[in-house]
One Martini backbone bead per residue (centre of mass of N, CA, C, O) as a GRO file, in nm:
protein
  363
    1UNK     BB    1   1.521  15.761   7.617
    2UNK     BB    2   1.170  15.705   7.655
    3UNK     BB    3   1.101  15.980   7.424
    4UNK     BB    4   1.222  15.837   7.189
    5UNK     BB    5   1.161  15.750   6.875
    6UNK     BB    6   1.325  15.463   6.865
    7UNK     BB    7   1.188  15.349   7.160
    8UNK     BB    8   0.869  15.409   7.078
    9UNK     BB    9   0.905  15.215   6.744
   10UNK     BB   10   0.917  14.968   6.917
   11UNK     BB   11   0.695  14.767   6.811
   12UNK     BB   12   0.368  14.773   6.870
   13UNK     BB   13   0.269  14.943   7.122
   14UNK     BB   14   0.043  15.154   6.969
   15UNK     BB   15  -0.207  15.373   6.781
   16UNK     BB   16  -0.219  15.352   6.487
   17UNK     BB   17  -0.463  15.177   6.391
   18UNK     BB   18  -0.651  15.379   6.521
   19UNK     BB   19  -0.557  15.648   6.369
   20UNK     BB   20  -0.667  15.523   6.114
   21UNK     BB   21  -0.958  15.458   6.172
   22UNK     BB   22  -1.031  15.758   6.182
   23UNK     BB   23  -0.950  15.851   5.927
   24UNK     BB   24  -1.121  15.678   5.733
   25UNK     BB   25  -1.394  15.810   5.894
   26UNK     BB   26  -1.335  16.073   5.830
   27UNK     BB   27  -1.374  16.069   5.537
   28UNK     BB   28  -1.650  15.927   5.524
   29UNK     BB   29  -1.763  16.226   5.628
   30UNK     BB   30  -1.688  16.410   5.440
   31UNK     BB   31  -1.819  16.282   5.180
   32UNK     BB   32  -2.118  16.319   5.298
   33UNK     BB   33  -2.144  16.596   5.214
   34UNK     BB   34  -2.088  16.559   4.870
   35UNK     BB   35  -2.293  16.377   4.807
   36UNK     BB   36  -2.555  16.513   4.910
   37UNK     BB   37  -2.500  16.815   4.770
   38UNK     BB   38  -2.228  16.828   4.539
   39UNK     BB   39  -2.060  16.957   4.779
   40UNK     BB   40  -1.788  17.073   5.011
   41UNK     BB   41  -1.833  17.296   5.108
   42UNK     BB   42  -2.015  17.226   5.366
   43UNK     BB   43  -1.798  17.171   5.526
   44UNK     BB   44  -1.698  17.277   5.785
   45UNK     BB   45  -1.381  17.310   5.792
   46UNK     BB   46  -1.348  17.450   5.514
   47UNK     BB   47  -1.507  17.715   5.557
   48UNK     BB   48  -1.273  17.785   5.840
   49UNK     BB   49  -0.994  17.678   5.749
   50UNK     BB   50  -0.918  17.536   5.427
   51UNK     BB   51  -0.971  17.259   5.570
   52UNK     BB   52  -1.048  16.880   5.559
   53UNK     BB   53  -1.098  16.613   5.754
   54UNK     BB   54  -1.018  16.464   5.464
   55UNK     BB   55  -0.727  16.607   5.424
   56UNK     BB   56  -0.584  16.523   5.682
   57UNK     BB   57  -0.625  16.242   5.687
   58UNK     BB   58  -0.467  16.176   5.419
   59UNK     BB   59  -0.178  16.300   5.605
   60UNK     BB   60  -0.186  16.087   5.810
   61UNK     BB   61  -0.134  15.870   5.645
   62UNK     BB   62   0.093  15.927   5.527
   63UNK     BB   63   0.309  15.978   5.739
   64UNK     BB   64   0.275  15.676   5.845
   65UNK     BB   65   0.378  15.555   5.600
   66UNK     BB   66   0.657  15.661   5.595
   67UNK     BB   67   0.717  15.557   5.871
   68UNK     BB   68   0.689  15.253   5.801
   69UNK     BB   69   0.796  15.198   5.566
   70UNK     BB   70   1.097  15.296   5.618
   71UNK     BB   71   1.141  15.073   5.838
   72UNK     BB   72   1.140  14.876   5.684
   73UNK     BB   73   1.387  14.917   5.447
   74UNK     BB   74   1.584  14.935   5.683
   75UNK     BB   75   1.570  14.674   5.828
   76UNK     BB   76   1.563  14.449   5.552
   77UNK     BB   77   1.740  14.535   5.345
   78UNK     BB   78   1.501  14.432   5.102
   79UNK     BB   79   1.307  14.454   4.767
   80UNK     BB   80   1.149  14.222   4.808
   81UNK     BB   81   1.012  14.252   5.091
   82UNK     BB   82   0.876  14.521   5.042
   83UNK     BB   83   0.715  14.477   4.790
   84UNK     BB   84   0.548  14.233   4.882
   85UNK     BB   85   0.447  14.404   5.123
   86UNK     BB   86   0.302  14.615   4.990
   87UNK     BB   87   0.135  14.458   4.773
   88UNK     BB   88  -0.045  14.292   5.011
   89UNK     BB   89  -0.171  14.528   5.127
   90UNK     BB   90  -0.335  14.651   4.871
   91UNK     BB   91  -0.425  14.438   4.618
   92UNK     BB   92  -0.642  14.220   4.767
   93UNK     BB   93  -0.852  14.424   4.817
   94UNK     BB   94  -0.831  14.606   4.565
   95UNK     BB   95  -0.958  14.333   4.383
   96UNK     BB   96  -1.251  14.312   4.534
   97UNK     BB   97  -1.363  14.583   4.515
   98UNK     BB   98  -1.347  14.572   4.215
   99UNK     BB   99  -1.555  14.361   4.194
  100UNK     BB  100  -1.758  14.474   4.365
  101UNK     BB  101  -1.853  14.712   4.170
  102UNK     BB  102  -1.844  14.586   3.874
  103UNK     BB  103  -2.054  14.328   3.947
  104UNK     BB  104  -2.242  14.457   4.131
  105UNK     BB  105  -2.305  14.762   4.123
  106UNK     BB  106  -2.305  14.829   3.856
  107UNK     BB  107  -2.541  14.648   3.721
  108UNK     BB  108  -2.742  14.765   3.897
  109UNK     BB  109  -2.692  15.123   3.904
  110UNK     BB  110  -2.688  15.084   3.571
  111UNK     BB  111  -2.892  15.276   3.290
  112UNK     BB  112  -2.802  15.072   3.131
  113UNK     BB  113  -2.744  14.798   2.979
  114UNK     BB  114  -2.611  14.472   3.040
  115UNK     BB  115  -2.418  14.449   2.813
  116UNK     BB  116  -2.324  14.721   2.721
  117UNK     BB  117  -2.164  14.742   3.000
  118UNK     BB  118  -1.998  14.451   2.954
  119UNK     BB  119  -1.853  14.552   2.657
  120UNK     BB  120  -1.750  14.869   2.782
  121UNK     BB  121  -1.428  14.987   2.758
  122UNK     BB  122  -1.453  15.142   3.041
  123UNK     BB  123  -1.500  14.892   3.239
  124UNK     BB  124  -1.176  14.810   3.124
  125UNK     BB  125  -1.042  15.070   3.231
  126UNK     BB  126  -1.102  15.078   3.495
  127UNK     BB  127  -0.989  14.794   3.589
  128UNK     BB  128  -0.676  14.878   3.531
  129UNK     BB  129  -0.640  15.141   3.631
  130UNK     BB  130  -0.722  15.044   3.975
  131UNK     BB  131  -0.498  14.790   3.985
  132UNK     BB  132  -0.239  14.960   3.915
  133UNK     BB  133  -0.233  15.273   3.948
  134UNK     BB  134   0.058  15.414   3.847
  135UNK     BB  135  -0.155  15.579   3.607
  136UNK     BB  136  -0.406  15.584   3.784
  137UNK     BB  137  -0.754  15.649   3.817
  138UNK     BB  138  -1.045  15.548   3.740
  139UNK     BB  139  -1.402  15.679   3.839
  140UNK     BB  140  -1.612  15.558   3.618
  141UNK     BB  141  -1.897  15.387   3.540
  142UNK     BB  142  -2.142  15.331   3.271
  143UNK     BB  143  -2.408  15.471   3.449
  144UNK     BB  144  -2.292  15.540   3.713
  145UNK     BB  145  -2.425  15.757   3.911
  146UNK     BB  146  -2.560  15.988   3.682
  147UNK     BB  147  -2.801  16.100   3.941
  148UNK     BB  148  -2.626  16.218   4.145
  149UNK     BB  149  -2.501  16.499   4.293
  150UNK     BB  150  -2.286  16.335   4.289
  151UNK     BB  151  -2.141  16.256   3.989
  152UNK     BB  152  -2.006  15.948   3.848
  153UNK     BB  153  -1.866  15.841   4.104
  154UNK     BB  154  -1.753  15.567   4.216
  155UNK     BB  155  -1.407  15.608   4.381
  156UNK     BB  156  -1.288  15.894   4.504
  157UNK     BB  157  -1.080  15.762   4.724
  158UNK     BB  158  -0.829  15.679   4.481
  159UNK     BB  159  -0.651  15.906   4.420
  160UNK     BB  160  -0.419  15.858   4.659
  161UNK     BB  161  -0.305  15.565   4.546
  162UNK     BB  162  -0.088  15.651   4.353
  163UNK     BB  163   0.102  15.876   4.506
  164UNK     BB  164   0.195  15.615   4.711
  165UNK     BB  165   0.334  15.438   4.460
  166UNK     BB  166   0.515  15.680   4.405
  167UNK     BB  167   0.650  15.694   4.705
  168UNK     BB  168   0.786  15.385   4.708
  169UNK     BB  169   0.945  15.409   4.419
  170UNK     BB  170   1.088  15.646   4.524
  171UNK     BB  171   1.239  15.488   4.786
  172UNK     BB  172   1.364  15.265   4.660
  173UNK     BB  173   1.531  15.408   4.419
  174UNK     BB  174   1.717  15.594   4.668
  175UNK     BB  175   1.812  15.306   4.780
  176UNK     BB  176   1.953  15.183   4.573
  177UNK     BB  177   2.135  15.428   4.480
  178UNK     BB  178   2.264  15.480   4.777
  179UNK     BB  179   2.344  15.216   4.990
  180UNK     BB  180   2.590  15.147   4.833
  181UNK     BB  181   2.773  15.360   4.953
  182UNK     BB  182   2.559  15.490   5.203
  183UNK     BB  183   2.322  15.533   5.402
  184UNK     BB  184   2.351  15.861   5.458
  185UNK     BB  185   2.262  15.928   5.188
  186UNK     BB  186   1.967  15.802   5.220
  187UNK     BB  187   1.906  15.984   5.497
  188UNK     BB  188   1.957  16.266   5.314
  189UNK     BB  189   1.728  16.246   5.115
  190UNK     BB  190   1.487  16.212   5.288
  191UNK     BB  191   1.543  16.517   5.409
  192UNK     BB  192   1.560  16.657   5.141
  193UNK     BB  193   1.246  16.608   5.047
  194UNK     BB  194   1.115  16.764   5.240
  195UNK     BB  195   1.274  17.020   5.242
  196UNK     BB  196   1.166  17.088   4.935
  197UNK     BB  197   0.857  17.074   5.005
  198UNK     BB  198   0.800  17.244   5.213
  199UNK     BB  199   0.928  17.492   5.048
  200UNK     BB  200   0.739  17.514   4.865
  201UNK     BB  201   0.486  17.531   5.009
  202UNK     BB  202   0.584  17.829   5.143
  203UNK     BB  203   0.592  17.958   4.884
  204UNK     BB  204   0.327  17.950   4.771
  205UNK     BB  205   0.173  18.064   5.062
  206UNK     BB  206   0.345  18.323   5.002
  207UNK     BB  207   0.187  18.348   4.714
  208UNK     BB  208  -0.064  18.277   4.720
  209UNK     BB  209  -0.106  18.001   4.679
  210UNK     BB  210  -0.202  17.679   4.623
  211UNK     BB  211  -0.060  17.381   4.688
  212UNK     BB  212  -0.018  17.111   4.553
  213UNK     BB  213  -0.124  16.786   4.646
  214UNK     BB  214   0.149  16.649   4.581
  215UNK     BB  215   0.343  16.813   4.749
  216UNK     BB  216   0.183  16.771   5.026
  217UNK     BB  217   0.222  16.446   5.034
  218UNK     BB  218   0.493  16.406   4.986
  219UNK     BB  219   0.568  16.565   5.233
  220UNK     BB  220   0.436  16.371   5.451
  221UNK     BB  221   0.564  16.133   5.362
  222UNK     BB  222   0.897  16.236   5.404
  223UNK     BB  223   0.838  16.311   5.725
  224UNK     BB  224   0.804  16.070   5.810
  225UNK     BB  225   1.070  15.934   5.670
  226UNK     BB  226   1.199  16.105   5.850
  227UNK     BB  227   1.184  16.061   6.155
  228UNK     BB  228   1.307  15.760   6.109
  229UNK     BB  229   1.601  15.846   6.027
  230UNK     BB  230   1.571  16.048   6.333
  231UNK     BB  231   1.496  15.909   6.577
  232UNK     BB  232   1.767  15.950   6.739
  233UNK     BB  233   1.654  16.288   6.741
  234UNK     BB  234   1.364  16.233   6.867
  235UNK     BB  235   1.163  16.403   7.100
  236UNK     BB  236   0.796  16.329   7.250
  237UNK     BB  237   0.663  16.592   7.405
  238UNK     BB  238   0.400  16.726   7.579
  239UNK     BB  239   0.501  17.047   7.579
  240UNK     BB  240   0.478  17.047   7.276
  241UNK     BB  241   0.219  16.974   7.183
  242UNK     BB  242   0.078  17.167   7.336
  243UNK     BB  243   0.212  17.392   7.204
  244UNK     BB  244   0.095  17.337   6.918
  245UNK     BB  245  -0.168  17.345   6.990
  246UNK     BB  246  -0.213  17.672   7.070
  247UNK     BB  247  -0.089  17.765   6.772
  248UNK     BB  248  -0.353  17.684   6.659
  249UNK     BB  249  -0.576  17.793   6.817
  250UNK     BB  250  -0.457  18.108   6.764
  251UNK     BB  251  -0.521  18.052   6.427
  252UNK     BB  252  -0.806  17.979   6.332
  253UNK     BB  253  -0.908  18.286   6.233
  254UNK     BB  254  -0.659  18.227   6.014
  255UNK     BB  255  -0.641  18.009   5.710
  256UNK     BB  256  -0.360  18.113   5.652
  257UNK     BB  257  -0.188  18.083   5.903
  258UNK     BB  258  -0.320  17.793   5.975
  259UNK     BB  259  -0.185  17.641   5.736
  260UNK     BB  260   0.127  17.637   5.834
  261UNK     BB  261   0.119  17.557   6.103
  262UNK     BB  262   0.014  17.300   6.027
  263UNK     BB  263   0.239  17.181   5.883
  264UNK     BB  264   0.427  17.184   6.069
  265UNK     BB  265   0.243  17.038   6.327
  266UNK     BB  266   0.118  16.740   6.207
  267UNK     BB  267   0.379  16.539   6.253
  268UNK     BB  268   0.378  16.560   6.568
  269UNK     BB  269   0.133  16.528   6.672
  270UNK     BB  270   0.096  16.209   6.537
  271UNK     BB  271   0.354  16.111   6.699
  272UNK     BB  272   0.219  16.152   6.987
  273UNK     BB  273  -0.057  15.976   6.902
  274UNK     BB  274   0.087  15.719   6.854
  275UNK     BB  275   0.302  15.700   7.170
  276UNK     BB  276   0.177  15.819   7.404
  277UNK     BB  277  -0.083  15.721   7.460
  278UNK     BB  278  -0.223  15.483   7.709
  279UNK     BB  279  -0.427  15.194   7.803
  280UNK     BB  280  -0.685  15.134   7.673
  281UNK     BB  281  -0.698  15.207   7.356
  282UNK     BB  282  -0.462  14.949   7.311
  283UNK     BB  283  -0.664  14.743   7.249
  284UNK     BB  284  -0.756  14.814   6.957
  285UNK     BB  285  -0.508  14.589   6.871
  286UNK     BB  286  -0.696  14.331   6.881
  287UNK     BB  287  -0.780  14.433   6.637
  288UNK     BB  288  -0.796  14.503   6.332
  289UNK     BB  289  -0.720  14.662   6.013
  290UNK     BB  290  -0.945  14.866   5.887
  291UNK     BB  291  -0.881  15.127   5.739
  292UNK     BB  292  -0.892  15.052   5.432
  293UNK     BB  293  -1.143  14.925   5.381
  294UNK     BB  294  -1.277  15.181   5.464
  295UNK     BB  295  -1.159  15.339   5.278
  296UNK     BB  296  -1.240  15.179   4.969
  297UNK     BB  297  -1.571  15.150   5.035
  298UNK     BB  298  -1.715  15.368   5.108
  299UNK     BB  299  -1.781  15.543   4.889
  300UNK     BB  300  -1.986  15.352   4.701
  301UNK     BB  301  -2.165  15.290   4.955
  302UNK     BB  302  -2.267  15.581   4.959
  303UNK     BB  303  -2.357  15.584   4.673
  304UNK     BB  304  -2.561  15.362   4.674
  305UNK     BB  305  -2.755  15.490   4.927
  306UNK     BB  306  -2.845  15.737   4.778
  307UNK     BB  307  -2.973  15.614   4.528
  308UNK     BB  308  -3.201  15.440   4.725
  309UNK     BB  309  -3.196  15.744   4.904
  310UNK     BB  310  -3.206  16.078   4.803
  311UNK     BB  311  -3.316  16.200   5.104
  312UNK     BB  312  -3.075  16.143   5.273
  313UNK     BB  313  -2.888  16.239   5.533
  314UNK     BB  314  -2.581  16.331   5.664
  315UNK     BB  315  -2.634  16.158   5.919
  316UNK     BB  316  -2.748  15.900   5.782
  317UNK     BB  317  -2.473  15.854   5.619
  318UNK     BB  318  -2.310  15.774   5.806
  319UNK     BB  319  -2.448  15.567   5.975
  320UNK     BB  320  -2.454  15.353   5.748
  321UNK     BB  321  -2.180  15.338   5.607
  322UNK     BB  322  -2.004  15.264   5.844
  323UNK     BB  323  -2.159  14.998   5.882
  324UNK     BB  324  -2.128  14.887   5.649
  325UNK     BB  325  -1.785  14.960   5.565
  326UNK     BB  326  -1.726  14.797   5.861
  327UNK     BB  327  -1.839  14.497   5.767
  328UNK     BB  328  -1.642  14.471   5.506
  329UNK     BB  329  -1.380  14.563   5.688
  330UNK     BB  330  -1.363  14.312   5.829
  331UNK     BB  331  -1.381  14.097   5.619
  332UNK     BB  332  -1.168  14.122   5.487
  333UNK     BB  333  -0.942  14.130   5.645
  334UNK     BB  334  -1.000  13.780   5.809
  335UNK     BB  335  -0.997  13.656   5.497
  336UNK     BB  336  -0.781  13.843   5.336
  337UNK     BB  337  -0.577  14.037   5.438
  338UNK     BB  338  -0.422  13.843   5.646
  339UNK     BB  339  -0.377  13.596   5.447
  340UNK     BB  340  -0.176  13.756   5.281
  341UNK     BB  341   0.018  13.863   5.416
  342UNK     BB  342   0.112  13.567   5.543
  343UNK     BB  343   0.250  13.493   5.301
  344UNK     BB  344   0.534  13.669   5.272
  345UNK     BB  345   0.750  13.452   5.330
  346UNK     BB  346   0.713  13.259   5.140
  347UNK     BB  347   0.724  13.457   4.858
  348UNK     BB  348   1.011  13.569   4.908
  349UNK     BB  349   1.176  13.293   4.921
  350UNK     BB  350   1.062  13.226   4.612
  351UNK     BB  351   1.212  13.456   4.503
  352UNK     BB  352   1.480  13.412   4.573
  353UNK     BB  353   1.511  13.120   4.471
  354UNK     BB  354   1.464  13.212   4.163
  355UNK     BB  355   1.711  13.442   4.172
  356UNK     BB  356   1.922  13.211   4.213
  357UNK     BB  357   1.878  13.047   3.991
  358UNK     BB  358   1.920  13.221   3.784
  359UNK     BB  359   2.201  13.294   3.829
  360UNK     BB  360   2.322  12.999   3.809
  361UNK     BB  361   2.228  12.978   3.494
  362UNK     BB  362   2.399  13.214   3.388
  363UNK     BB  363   2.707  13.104   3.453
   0.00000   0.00000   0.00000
């Protein structure tokens, strides 16, 4: 049936960089209230549901990540494929936007001597720490933003990306372990994660807890990767969506029921928006992937915007760095993130070559 999600996941004609693109836009609207007065509080979804229209799109972004991540990794069935595709997607962005920070931003708006702040162990811990993401990143360079609002704060944006690469890591360590005795038990742990993490959070939920943001994202996370394991019986329907859409809406005013509602409902949600609305939107596919951009640059240049303008209001700053970090993340997309993509074909073969020949010297 062709609202079937194995038949609606073939090829690319989907909404997925769109919804990525407005997801990336949301983050830097919500991040506009908290920079601007110095808390989220103000942030109106915040106010009235107890979640931040930042905190939705980044449980989006989870989603479609786990939900395309496993599809590469189940189809190319190779763990150096996955490695460099994963590995080329972030890094050649997130190692430019680190030196546009570090070198032009930093010494910039850095209240230090510029000699002591390139001195400075700090500015070099951070630059490891954001390269390398798997044990975390800093947040601050020395003398920078010190003065504003949010105060210290550099790239706030960048602390959910330690979180998916070890939800990569932790995806292919399960399939090394699993795929060698049978597939099927690959696709019963993603589905084991999915229910393990969903069923914390209704415990914590109903012990009126709030669940930890690791948790949260786990499970969004492995939502995506569990709907591609199960593509095969999972039917798409505008009644459905229909209907999660009023179960939501009749919880607004109860931030608590909304929560769970929430939680149950965003996977289905995000995946009717990906696959099925089509006609003009799909054009949007002509045009690059700029939501990385968008997600990386944001944070940085808006602080940047603050400091040379402390009264600028929460409207003009959405304005103006909206503008400044899609010309940004145009030209990453461009210049750079599109040609080192384009590199993966070449890399793989020569890692293959390179472990091939290893192996015949090796016996």
């Amino acid at each position: 049936m062709k609202n079937r999600l194995s038949d609606l996941s073939q090829g690319k004609e989907n909404n997925l960089n769109l919804i990525r693109m407005i997801a990336a836009s949301s983050v830097l609207i919500t991040h506009s209230f908290a920079l601007v007065t110095g808390t989220g509080a103000s942030e109106p979804l915040r106010q009235s549901l107890g979640l931040t229209m930042g905190t939705i799109s980044v449980h989006v972004f989870f989603i479609i990540s786990g939900l395309l991540v496993t599809a590469s990794l189940v189809n190319k069935e190779n763990l150096i494929d996955f490695f460099w595709a994963r590995s080329l997607r972030i890094f050649p962005a997130l190692f430019l936007m680190i030196l546009f920070v570090v070198f032009f931003l930093g010494p910039f708006f850095t209240t230090i001597d510029f000699i002591d702040y390139m001195k400075s162990k700090e500015t070099y811990i951070y630059i490891a720490k954001c390269s390398t993401l798997i044990f975390g990143v800093r947040d601050h360079l020395p003398g920078v933003f010190t003065d504003l609002p949010f105060k210290n704060s550099v790239n706030g944006s960048l602390w959910t990306m330690p979180y998916e690469v070890r939800m990569y890591l932790t995806l292919a360590a399960t399939w090394l372990v699993l795929q060698s005795f049978n597939r099927k038990y690959f696709h019963a742990a993603i589905v084991l994660f999915a229910l393990a993490s969903g069923g914390k959070i209704a415990f914590d939920h109903f012990s009126m807890t709030r669940p930890e943001k690791y948790i949260e994202l786990f499970f969004m996370f492995f939502m995506g990767a569990s709907f591609y394991t199960l593509r095969n019986h999972i039917r798409v329907h505008g009644a459905i969506f229909l209907a999660l859409i009023a179960l939501i809406a009749v919880n607004l005013k109860d931030a608590h029921n909304f929560y769970i509602v929430y939680v149950v409902s965003i996977g289905y949600l995000v995946l009717y928006l990906s696959y099925i609305p089509s006609g003009f939107i799909r054009k949007y596919n002509r045009l690059g992937d700029y939501s990385y951009g968008v997600y990386i640059y944001a944070f940085p240049i808006q602080q940047s915007i603050i400091a040379m303008n402390p009264e600028i209001s929460i409207a003009d700053l959405i304005k103006y760095s909206l503008a400044m970090t899609l010309a940004l993340s145009v030209i990453s997309w461009h210049v750079l993130e599109k040609r080192f993509l384009g590199m993966k074909p070449f890399l793989v073969a020569k890692t293959h070559g390179i472990l091939r020949r290893g192996s015949a010297t090796g016996h």
